[in-house]
N, C-alpha and C positions, 0 to 999 in steps of 0.2 A: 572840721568846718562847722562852723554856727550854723542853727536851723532856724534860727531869727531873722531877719533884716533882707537886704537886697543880695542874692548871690548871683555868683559868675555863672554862664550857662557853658557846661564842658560838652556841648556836642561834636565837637569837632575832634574829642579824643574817647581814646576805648575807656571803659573804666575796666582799674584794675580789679584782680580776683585777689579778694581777701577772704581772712577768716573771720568770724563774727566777731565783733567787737562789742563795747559798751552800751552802740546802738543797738545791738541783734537780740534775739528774743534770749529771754535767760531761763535755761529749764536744767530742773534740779537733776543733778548727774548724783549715781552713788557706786561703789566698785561692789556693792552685793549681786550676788545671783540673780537673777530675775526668776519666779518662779514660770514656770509656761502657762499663756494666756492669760497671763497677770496683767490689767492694768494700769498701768501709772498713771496718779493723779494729777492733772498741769495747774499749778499754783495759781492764785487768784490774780496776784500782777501780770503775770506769762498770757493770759489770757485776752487780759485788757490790750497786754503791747501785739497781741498777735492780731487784734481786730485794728488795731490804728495803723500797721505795717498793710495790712489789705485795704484797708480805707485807701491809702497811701499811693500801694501800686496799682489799684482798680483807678481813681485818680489822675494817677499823670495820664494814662492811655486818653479822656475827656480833653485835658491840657492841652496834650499834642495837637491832638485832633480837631482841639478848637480852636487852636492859636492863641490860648491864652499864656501869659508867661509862670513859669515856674517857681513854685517858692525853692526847691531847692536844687542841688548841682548833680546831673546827671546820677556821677558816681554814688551820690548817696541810695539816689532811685536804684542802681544798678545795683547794691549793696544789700535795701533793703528785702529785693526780688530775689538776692539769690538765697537772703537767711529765708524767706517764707517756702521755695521750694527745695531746699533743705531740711523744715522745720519735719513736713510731713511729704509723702508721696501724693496724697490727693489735693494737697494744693495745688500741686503741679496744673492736674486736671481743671480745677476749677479755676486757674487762673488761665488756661489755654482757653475755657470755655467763655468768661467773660468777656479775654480779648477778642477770641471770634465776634461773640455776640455788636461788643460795640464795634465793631469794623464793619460787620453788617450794617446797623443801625445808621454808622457814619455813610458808609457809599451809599445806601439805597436813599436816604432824605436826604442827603447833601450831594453826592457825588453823582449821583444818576440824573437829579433835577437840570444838573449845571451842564450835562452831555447834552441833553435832551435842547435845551435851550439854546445849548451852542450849535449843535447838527441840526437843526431846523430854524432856524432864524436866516432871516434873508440879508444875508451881508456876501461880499465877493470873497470869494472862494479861498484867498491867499490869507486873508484876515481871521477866516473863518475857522482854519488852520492852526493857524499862529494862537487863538483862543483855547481851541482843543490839545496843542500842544502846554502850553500855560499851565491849564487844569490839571493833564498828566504831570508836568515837573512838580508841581506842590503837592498832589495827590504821592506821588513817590517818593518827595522828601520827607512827609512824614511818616510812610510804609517803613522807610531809612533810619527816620530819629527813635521810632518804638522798637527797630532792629537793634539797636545799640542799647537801647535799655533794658529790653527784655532780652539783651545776648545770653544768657545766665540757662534763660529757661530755650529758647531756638535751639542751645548747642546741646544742652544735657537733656532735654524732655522730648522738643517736636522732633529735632535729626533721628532722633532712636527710634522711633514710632515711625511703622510703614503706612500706615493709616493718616498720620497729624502733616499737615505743611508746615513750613516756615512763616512766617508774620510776613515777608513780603511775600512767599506766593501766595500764600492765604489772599492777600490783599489785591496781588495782580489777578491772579482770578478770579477777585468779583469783578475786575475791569473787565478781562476778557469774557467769561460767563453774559456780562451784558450788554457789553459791544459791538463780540462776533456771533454769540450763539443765547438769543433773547428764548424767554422764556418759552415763546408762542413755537419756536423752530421757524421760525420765519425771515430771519437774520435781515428785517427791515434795517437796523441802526449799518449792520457792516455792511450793506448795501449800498448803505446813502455814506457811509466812513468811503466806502472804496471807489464811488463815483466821484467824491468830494480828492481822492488822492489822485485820478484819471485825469479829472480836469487840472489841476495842480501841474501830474507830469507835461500835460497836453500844452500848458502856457510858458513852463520852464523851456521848454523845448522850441515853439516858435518864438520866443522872447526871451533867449539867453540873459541873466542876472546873474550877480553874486550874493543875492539871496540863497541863505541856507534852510529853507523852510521847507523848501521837499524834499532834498537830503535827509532832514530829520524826520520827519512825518514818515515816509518809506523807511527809515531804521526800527521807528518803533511798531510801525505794521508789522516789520521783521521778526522783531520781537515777541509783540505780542501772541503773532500763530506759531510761533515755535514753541510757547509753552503749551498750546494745546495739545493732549495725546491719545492717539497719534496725531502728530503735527498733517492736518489734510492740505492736501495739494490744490483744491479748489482753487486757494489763493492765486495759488500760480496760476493757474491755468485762466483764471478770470484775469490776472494784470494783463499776460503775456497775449493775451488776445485782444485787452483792450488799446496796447500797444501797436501790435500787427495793425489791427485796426485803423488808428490813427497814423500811420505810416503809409496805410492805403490812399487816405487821403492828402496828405504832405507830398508824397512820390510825383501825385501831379501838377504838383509846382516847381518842380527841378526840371525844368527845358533844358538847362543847359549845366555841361561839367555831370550830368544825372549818378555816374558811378561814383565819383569822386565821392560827392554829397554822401550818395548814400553809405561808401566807405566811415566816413567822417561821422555821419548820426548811428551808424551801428556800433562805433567804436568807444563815440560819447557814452553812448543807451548801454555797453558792456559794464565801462567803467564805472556808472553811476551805482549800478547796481552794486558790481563787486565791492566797491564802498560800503553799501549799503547795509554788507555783510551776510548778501543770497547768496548761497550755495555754488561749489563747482557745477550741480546738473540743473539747476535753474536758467545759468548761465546759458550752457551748451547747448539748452531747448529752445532760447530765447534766438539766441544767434544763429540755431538751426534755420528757422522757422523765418526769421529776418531776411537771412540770405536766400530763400526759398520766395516769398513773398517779394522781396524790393528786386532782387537778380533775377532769377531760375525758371521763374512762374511764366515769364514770356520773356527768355534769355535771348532769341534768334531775333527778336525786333529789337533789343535793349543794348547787344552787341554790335549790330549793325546800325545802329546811328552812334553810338559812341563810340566809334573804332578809329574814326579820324582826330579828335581829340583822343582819347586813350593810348596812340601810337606814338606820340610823344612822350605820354609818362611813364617812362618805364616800371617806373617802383608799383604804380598804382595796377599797371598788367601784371607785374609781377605778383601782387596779391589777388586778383582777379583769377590766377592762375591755379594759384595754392587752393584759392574757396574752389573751383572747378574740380581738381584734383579728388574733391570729398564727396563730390554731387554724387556718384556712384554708389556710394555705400550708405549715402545720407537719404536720398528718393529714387535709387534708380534710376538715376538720369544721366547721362553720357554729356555731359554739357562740355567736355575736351572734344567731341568729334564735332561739334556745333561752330568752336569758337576756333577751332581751326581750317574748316571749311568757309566760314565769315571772313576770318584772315585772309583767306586766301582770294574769297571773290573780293575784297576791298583792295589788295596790292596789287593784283592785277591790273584792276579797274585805273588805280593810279599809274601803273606802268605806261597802260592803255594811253591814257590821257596827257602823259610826260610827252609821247612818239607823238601824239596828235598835234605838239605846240610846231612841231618839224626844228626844230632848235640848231642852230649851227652846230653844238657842241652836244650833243642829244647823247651820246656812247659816253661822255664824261657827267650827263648829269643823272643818265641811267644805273651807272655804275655808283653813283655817288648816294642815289634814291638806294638802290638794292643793299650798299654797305647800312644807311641807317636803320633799316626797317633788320638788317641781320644783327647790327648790335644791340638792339632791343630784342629782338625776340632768343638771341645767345643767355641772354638773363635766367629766360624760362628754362634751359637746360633740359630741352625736350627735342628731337633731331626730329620729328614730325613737326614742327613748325618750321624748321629750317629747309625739310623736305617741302614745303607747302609755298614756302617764298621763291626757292627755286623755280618750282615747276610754275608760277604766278609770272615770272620772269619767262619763262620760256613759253607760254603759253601769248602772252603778250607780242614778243617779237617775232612768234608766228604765224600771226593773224596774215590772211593773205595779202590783205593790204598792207601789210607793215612790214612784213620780210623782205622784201628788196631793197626796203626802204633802208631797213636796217643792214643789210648786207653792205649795201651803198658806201654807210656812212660810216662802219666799223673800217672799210676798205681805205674809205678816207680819211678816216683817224688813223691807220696807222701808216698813210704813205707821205700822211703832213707831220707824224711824228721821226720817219727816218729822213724825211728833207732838213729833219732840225728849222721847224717853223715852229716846231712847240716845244720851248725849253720851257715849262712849267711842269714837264712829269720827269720822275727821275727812271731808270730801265726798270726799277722793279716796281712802281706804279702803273707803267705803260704795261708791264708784261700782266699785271693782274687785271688791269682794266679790262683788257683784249681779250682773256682766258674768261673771264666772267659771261664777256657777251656770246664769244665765239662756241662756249660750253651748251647756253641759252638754244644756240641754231641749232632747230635740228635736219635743215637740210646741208649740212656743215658743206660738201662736197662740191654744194652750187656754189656756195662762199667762195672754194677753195680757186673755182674756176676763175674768181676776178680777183683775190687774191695774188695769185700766180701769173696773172697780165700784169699788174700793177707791181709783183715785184720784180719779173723779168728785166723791169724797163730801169726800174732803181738799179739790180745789180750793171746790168750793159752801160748805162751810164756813168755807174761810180755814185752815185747819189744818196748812197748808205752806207753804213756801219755795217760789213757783211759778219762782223763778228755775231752783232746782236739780232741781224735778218735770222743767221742759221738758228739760233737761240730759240725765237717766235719758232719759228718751220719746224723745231724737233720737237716743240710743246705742240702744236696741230696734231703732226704726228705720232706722239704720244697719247692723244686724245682720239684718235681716230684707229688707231693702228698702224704698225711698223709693218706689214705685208699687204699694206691695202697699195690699189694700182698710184692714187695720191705719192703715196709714201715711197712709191721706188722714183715716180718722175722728178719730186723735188730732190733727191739724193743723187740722182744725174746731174741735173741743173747745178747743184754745188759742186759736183765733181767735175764740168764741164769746165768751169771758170778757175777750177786751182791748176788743172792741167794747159790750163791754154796761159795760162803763167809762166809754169814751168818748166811744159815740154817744149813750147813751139817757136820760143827765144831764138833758137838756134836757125830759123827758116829763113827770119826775118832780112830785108837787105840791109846793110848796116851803112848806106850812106842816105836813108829814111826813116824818122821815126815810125813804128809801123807797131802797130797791139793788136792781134788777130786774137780773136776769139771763137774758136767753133766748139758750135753746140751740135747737141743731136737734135734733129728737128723733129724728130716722133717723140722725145718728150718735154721742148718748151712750149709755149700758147702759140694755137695755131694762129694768134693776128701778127704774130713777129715773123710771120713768111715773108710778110712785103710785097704779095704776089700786085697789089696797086702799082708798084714800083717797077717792073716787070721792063715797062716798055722805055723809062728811061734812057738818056743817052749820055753816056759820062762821058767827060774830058779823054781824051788818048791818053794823059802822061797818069792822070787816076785807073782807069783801066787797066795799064800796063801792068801798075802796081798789084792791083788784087791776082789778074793773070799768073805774074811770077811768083808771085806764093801759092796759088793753087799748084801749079808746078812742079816746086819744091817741096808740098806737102804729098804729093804723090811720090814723090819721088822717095819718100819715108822710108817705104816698104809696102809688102806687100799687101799689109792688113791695113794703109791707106791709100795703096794704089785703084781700090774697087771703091772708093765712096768720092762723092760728089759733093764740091761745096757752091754754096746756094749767097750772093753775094744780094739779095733784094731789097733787103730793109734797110734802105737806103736812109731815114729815120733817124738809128739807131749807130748810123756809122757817124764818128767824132773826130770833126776834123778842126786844127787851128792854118788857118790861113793868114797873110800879114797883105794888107789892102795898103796900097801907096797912095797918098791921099795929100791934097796942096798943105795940108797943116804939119805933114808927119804922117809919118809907117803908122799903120793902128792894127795888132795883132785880135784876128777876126775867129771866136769858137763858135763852129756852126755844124749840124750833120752835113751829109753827103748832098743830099737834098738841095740845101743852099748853096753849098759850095758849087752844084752845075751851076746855080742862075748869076752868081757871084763872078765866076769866071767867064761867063759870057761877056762880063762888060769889057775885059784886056783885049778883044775884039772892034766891040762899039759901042759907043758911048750911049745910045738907048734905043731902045725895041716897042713894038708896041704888041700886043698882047698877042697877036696872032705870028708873030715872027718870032717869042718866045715860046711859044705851043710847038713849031715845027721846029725850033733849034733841040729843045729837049725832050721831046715826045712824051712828056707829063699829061695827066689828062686836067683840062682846065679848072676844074675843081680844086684838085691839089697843089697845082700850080699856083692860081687866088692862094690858098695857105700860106705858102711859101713866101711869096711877094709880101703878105699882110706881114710877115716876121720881119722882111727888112723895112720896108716901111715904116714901119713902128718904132725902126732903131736910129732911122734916116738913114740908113745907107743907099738907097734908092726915093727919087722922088716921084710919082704921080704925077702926072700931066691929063690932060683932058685927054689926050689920045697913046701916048707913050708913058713908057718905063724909063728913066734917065740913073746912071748914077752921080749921087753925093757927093762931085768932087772934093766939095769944103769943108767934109764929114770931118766930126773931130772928135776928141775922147779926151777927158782930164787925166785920167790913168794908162789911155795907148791902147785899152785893152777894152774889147766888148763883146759880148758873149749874149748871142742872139737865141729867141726865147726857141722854145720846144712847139712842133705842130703838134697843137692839143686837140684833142678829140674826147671831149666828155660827153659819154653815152647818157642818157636821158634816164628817168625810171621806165619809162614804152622802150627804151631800147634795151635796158637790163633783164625786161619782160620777156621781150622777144628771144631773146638770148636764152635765159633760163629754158622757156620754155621750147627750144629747139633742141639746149642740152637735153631735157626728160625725154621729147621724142625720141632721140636716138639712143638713149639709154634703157627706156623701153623695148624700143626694137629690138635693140642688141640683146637685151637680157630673153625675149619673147623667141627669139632666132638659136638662141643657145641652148635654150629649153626643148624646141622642137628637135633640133637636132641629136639630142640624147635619147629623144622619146620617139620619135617621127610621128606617134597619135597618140593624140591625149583628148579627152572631154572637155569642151572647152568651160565649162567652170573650174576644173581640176587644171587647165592654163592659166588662168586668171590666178587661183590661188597660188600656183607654184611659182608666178612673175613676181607676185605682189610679194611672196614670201625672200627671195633673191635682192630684188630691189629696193625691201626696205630696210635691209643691210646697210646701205649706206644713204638712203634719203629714207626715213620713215612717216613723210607727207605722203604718201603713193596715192594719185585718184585712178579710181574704178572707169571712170568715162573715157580717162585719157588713154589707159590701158586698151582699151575695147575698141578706140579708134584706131591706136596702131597694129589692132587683130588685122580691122577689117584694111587696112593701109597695104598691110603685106598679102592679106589675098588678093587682093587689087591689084598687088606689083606681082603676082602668083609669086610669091615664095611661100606659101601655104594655100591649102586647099581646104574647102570646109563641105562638110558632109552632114548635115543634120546639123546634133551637138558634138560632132566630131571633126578635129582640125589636125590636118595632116601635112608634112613636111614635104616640101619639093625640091631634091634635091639641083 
């Protein structure tokens, strides 16, 4: 290449490694001996060219550095550098030492003035930036262009030398020597560098852009303290606080979604960094520290306003979960026993609140509350939150106000589900629904008690599926116990109804449809005695009937010639009667009940309230019931003073099937009830105990009732106890002596 005229500028490629050529210095070579410590004389041209090859490469370094352009083409520079540190060994030196020196000269009067002027001049802060980042890019592409030229002497002279840098570190070191660590020890300029990159992240952060100017700036921070050694940590330690910092104050402007947010700016603040090119344990301090400061620091106020939002997003509890998981080993903080004691006052609360709307459908949207809050928290794969929503659930529908309430309505749910009133659940929805609540009660036994009315009256009537009755009744009893006293009466009760199928067909008269049913009446509900029904007065040709089967049932043998059958729940007897009526026959399904007041009229055609009281010896109360049933279907009409029947009664089908005397007990009457069962179940258990003992102390009775009793009701009160102490000394079936209570036989 000519050394004359305009040349191409080869910075963009390496120059190659030659051997000297026509350009390179020319020294007289001869194959004689050398004698030792001989000097060789270097010719008078050799001389000359070695001074203009050092003019030369002392030269471009000026060039570079001053952005003047080049007379010639990298490679030749690269050529003439490597014949001069070739020619001798102390060129080497003295041309490492020139470069130093103008690299000095260049940053201290040019490079330093234009920091100085950029980091204190009053311009906003992004611009300000964007200036100091500028200076660095030129400041390093020329660190860059004298690397490529001087590669000759970097690779064979500075790398071998433990003592000498490289051209660029030589160079980023005087950045950094001035930047971060000024002469005074006073590190004013990285002061004002790292406020100036503070405020940078502080604005990136509430005013998201796609500005990369603090991406870059935080890289070369990076950078730059990583050449220092050892690389100090201050750095860190000053961002990562100035961070916490500013987050302190951001936190209080998330009112709402608060975790989320914070989720979403820690994850931002992670990534940015790891871009950044900071460290694995940068990171881990940063994020420690984060979650400590924005979560952890006051978790029990930050979880309990965010738990109602937070319960819908699973993903977002679910990492809520994972950061808690680490609190332990991170600060010693148990922040799982916080956030599931939270949990648990929050679900309740909502339970709580679900019972307080009194909902028609309260048992299906309880169930339906309890499954959501399970499929979220099943996420977390932790049986202590699964344990904590249970017991939230049960704690809920035990509140004293709320348990009968719930008894009530589970009762009611499921005698509207075997009425087939609710075809929207299918059996295995109905059966989980049920099992959920009934699991919930923990005084299950009082349940069981109107449970067991309500299905008495389903199976006697036929009004059920008894496949799917027994179903429900062996999951109770499987939940309760198969020896408990529950467990033997409903298993009679099913046994009662296949045998009065099977056995007692044969009693029946066969010129009467006749379906007898005997149960044992020590173990259905004592309200299906009927003992209201008592005084009653049936038709002769209906009396006959029951008569001749009591009869014949005795007549069995002898194992039912000693029992006694009980014909009073008049109610529950199902009878089809056919009323002749001016339109047509109308086949009439009524209990027994109606059927006396029904058959009275083939007598007379109408009565008035007092001549029906003394035909059928009802008491007028029941009797009102009765009447209100036909009435309501018109088969009798209401008169100011009489009872008349409907002759013109009519029916599009022939067929009419008069309603059931309902009697729906009240929540004061389910009260009263309940708590009559406790009394005598107290008694009984207080009575059983003395009798084992005949004296005991009566704290040592209390404990031993309370311990018995809440076997199967684990509600036990202490006051209610203590009155049926003193009930029974009162009745003397015990005597009391001090603090001793003695049994009277």
């Amino acid at each position: 290449m000519s050394n004359t005229g305009n040349t191409t500028r080869e910075s963009s490629s390496t120059p190659s490694h030659q051997r000297p050529s026509s350009s390179s210095l020319d020294i007289e070579s001869t194959h004689k001996r050398k004698k030792p410590n001989s000097v060789i004389p270097i010719p008078e041209s050799s001389l000359v060219q070695l001074d203009q090859v050092k003019q030369s490469s002392y030269g471009i370094i000026d060039i570079v550095l001053s952005n003047q352009e080049e007379t010639h083409s990298y490679s030749l520079y690269y050529r003439q550098i490597e014949n001069l540190c070739r020619f001798k060994h102390v060129e080497q030196s003295q041309l490492t030492a020139i470069l130093y020196e103008k690299l000095s000269n260049y940053f201290n009067n040019v490079v330093r003035q234009d920091i100085d002027s950029i980091l204190q001049e009053d311009t906003p802060t992004q611009e300000c930036i964007g200036k100091f980042l500028s200076l660095y890019k030129m400041y390093d592409e020329k660190l860059r262009i004298l690397a490529r030229i001087f590669l000759y002497l970097d690779k064979n002279y500075l790398l071998q030398h433990s003592t000498k840098k490289t051209i660029i570190e030589y160079g980023l070191g005087l950045f950094v020597e001035y930047v971060l660590d000024n002469e005074n020890g006073e590190n004013k300029l990285a002061n004002l560098l790292l406020e100036k990159h503070n405020q940078l992240l502080k604005l990136q952060r509430v005013t998201p852009t796609s500005d990369t100017t603090a991406e870059t700036f935080t890289k070369l921070l990076v950078k730059l303290h990583s050449t220092r050694t050892p690389s100090p940590f201050e750095f860190n330690l000053t961002l990562i606080q100035k961070i916490i910092d500013h987050y302190n104050e951001l936190k209080q402007t998330w009112s709402e979604n608060y975790i989320p947010q914070t989720f979403k700016y820690m994850n931002q603040e992670i990534v940015f960094f790891k871009n950044c090119g900071k460290d694995r344990h940068f990171l881990n301090v940063l994020l420690t520290k984060l979650k400590w400061n924005l979560l952890f620091f006051d978790f029990n106020n930050i979880i309990r306003h965010e738990l109602p939002t937070l319960i819908h997003k699973p993903q977002e509890l679910k990492l809520l979960y994972q950061f808690c998981q680490l609190t332990e080993s991170d600060y010693s903080y148990d922040s799982i026993a916080i956030l599931n004691y939270e949990l648990g006052c929050f679900i309740s609360d909502q339970f709580e609140k679900l019972i307080d709307t009194k909902s028609k459908t309260i048992i299906i949207e309880l169930v339906e509350l309890y499954q959501f809050y399970n499929t979220n928290l099943n996420k977390l794969s932790n049986s202590t939150f699964e344990f904590e929503l249970r017991n939230s659930l049960t704690k809920a529908v035990n509140i004293k106000t709320n348990n009968i309430y719930i008894i009530s309505q589970l009762c009611k749910y499921i005698d509207t589900y075997f009425k087939k009133s609710d075809m929207n659940s299918t059996p295995a929805d109905f059966l989980q629904y049920v099992m959920i609540i009934f699991k919930a009660i923990t005084n299950k036994h009082e349940f069981l008690l109107f449970y067991k009315k309500d299905l008495c009256k389903r199976l006697l009537l036929s009004k059920s599926d008894i496949t799917q009755e027994q179903q429900l009744t062996n999951e109770f009893l499987q939940e309760i116990g198969e020896s408990d006293e529950d467990s033997i009466s409903f298993k009679v009760m099913y046994h009662d109804l296949q045998i009065s199928t099977t056995d007692y067909s044969q009693v029946v008269t066969p010129d009467f449809e006749f379906i007898p049913l005997i149960l044992e009446k020590k173990y259905w509900p004592s309200q299906m005695s009927g003992e209201e029904d008592n005084s009653t007065t049936l038709p002769i040709n209906l009396q006959l009937i029951l008569d001749t089967f009591s009869i014949k049932y005795r007549d069995l043998g002898d194992k039912f010639n000693s029992k006694k059958l009980y014909w009073n729940n008049f109610k529950l007897h199902q009878l089809v009667i056919v009323g002749h009526f001016n339109g047509g026959d109308v086949e009439i399904q009524c209990n027994l009940l109606q059927a006396v007041v029904i058959l009275l009229f083939n007598s007379k055609e109408d009565y008035s309230l007092i001549e029906l009281i003394q035909e059928t010896l009802m008491d007028e109360r029941l009797l009102r019931q009765v009447l209100d049933t036909l009435i309501s279907k018109k088969l009798v009409v209401e008169t100011t003073t009489n009872f008349k029947l409907n002759s013109n009664f009519t029916s599009k089908t022939n067929k009419v099937k008069l309603s059931m005397l309902k009697e729906k007990p009240s929540e004061i009457t389910l009260n009263t009830t309940l708590e009559q069962n406790r009394q005598e179940e107290y008694k009984a258990a207080i009575v059983k105990i003395m009798k084992q003992q005949q004296t005991l102390h009566y704290t040592n009775l209390l404990k031993d009732t309370i311990e018995l009793v809440s076997k199967r009701n684990p509600t036990v009160s202490i006051h209610d106890l203590k009155t049926c102490i003193d009930e029974l000394i009162t009745n003397e079936y015990l005597k009391r002596q001090g603090q001793d209570i003695t049994y009277i036989p």
